[in-house]
C-alpha positions in Angstrom: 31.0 65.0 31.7 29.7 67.3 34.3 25.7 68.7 34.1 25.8 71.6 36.2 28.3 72.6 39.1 28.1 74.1 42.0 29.0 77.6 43.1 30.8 78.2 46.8 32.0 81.4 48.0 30.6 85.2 47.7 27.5 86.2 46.2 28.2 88.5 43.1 24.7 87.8 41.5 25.9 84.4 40.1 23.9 81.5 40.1 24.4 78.8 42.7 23.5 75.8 40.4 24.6 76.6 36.7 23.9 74.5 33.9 27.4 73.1 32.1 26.0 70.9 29.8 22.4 69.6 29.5 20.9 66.8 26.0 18.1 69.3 26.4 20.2 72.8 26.8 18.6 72.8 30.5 15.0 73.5 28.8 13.3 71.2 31.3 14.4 73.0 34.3 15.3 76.9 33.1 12.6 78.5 35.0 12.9 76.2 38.0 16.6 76.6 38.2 16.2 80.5 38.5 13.7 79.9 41.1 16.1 77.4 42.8 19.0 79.3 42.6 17.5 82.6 44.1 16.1 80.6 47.1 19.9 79.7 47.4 21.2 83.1 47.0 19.0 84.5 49.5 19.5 81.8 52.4 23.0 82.5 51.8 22.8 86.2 52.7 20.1 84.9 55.3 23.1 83.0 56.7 25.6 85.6 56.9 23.1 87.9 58.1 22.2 85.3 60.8 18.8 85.0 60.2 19.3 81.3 60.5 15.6 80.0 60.9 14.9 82.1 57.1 18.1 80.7 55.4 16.6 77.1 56.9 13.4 77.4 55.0 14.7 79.0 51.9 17.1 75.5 51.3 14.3 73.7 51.9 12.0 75.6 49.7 14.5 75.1 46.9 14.5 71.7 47.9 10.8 70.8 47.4 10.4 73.1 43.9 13.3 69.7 42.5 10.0 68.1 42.9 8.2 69.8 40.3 11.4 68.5 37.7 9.9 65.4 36.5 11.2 64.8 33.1 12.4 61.2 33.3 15.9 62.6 31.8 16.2 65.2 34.7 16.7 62.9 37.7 20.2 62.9 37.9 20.5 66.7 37.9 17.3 66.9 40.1 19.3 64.4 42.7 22.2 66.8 42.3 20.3 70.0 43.2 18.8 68.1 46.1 22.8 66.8 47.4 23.8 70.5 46.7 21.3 71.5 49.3 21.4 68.8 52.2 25.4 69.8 51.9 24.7 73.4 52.5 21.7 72.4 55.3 24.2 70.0 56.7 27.2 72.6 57.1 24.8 75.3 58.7 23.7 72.5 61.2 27.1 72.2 61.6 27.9 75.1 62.5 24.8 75.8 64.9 26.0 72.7 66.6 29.2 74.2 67.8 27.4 77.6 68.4 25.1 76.2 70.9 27.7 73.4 72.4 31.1 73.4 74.2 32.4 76.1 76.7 31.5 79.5 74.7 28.2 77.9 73.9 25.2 80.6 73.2 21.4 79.3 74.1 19.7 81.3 72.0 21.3 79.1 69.0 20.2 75.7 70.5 16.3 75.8 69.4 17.4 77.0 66.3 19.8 74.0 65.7 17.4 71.8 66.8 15.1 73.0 63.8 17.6 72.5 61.5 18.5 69.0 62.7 15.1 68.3 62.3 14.6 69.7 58.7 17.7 68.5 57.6 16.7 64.7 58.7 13.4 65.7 57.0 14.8 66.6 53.7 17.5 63.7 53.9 14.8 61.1 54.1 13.1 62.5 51.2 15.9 62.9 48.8 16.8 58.7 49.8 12.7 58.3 48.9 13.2 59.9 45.3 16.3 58.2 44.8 
């Protein structure tokens, strides 16, 4: 039985993370969820506007509010939201990577991957701490 899944493609004003099915009709998380999921809409649009360094801090701003989900219930959704967002931090890396490497390489993207390297080791290590 899925919880929630996960929304990949355009933005049309959908949620990222929608709830699917929830014991407690998502009541523990609805306000964080919205907050969450417009954090995730915006570094999206960051992204494809290529205001990398913004879309950066908007994942990990979503990140930290799965935090403030504490309901015992709630980790396995909480651990979700948190994989959800290391696999989008860990495909824009990805893609810096190959911006700033190989023969059509760019320089100005190089600092900027290093950041995201770094936030997205950051952010790994915390989600295997709450685990």
């Amino acid at each position: 039985m899925k919880l929630f899944s996960f929304v990949e493609g355009e933005d049309d004003g959908k949620d990222i993370i929608e709830l699917v099915s929830c014991q407690w009709d998502g009541a523990n998380c609805t306000n964080l969820r919205k907050d969450i999921n417009i954090l995730l809409r915006s570094a999206r649009k960051s992204n494809m506007n290529k205001e990398y360094r913004k879309a950066i801090d908007e994942i990990s701003e979503a990140f930290f509010l799965t935090d403030q989900i504490t309901n015992d219930g709630c980790q396995q959704c909480t651990g979700f939201f948190r994989e959800t967002m290391l696999n989008s931090l860990k495909q824009l890396t990805e893609e810096l990577g190959k911006m700033s490497s190989g023969f059509f390489r760019d320089r100005r993207y190089r600092e900027v991957y290093q950041f995201a390297r770094k936030k997205l080791d950051e952010l790994t290590l915390h989600h295997q701490a709450k685990r």
